[in-house]
C-alpha positions in Angstrom: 0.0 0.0 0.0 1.0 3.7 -1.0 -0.6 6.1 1.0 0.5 10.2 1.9 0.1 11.4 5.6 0.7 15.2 6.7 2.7 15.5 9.8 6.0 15.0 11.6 7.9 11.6 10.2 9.8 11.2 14.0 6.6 10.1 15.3 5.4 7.3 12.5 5.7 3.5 13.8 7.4 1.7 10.2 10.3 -0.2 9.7 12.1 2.5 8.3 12.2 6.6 8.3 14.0 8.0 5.3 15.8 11.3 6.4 16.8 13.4 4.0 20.0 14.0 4.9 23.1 16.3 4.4 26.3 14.6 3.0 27.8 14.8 6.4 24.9 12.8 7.7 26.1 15.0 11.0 22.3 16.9 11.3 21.2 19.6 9.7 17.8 22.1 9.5 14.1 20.7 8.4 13.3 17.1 8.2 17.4 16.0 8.9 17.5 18.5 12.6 14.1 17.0 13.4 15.1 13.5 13.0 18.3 13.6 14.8 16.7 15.5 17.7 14.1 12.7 17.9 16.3 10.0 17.8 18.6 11.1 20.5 22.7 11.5 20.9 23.4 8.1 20.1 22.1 8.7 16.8 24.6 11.2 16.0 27.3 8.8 17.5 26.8 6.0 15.0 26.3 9.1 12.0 29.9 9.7 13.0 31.2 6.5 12.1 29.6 6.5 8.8 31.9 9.4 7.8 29.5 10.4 5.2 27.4 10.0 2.0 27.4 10.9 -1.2 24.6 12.3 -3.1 22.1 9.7 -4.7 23.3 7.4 -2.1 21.7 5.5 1.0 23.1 4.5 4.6 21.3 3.1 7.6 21.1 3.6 11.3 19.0 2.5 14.9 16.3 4.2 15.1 17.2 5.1 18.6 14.8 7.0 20.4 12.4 7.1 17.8 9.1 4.4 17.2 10.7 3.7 13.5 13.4 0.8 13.9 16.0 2.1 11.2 16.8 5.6 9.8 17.5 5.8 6.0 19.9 8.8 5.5 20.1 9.7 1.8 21.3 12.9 0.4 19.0 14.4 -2.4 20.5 16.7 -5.4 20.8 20.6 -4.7 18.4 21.9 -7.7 21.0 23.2 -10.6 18.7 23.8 -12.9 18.1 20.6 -14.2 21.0 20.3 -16.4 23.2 18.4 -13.4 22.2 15.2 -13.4 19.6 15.8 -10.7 16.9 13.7 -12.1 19.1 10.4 -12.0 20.2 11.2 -8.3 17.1 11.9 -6.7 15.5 8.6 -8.5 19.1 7.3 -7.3 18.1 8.5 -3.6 15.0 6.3 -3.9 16.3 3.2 -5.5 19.5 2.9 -2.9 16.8 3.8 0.0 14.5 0.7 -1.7 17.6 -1.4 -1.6 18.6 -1.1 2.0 15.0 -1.7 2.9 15.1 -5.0 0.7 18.4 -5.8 2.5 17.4 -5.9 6.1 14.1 -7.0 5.4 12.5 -3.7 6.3 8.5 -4.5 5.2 7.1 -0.7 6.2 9.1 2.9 4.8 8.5 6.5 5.1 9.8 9.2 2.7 9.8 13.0 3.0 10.1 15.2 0.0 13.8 14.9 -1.0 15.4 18.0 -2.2 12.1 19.6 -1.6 13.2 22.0 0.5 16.3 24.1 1.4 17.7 22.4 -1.9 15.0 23.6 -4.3 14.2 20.9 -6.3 10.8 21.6 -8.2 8.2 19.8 -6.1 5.9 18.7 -9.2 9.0 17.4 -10.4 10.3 15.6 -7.4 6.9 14.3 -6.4 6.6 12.7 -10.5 10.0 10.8 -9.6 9.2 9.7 -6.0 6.0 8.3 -6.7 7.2 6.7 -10.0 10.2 4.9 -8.4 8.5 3.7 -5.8 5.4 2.6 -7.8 7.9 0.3 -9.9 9.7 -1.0 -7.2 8.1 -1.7 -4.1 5.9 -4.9 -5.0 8.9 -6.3 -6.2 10.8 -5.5 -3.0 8.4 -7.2 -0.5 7.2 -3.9 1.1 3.8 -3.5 2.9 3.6 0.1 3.3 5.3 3.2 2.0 4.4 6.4 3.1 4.7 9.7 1.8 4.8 12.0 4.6 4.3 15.6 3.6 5.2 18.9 6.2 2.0 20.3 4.7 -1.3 19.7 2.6 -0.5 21.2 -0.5 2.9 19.2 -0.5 0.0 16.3 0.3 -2.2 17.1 -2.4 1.1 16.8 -5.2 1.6 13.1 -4.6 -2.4 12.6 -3.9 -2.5 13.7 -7.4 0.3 11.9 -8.6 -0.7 8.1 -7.4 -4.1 9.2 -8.2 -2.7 9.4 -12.0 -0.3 6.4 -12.2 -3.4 4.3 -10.9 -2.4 3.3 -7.4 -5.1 5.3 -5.4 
């Protein structure tokens, strides 16, 4: 099932949060401060470890302190333009997000927007590859739920409309 919820993604009980994430993976503002002040010190501990991510890629972490088991960190494109490559790493940030879910037999995931935010990316546009990746992929990946959690209703309304129009509402 694909379904979009407004509110705060630190407080949804699924396998897996995806945080949208800062290539540091050290915290950040929006959806990346929130999760790491959910989740607690130890969170940042472990993200220290990592050393890192690139953008278009995926790593995992404890949950810690929060109801979700595992935090996704993945690193969406900063919005160039359109003429960097940012189509293929915000479907990239998806698919490597899918695949660590597949790998740890995560059945339940939450998304944000990726790149929605401070990095610009043109929500009709971001929303069209979100909801396309995951439409292909997560049947074949053995997931139960994905959700789509928005900051606000119009944000909401974007993939509403989107899954509405590839057939999965």
């Amino acid at each position: 099932m694909i379904r979009v919820e407004v509110g705060d993604i630190t407080t949804l009980k699924v396998g897996a949060i995806v945080n949208a994430a800062n290539s540091s993976l050290l915290g950040g503002g929006g959806v990346d401060g929130a999760i790491h002040r959910a989740a607690g010190p130890e969170l940042l501990a472990e993200c220290r470890s990592i050393e890192g991510c690139p953008t278009g890629e995926a790593r995992i972490t404890q949950g810690y302190d929060l109801p979700a088991r595992f935090i996704i960190h993945t690193v969406g494109p900063i919005w160039q333009g359109g003429g960097r490559d940012e189509a293929r790493l915000l479907k990239s940030c998806y698919l490597a997000s899918l695949k660590l879910c597949l790998d740890r037999g995560i059945k339940g995931v939450a998304f944000p927007a990726i790149s929605c935010g401070i990095y610009g990316y043109p929500k009709q546009e971001a929303v069209g590859i979100a909801v396309k990746t995951i439409s292909e992929l997560y049947i074949s990946y053995s997931l139960n739920e994905v959700v789509f959690c928005c900051f606000d209703e119009p944000m909401a309304e974007l993939y509403r409309d989107r899954i509405e129009k590839q057939g999965l509402g």
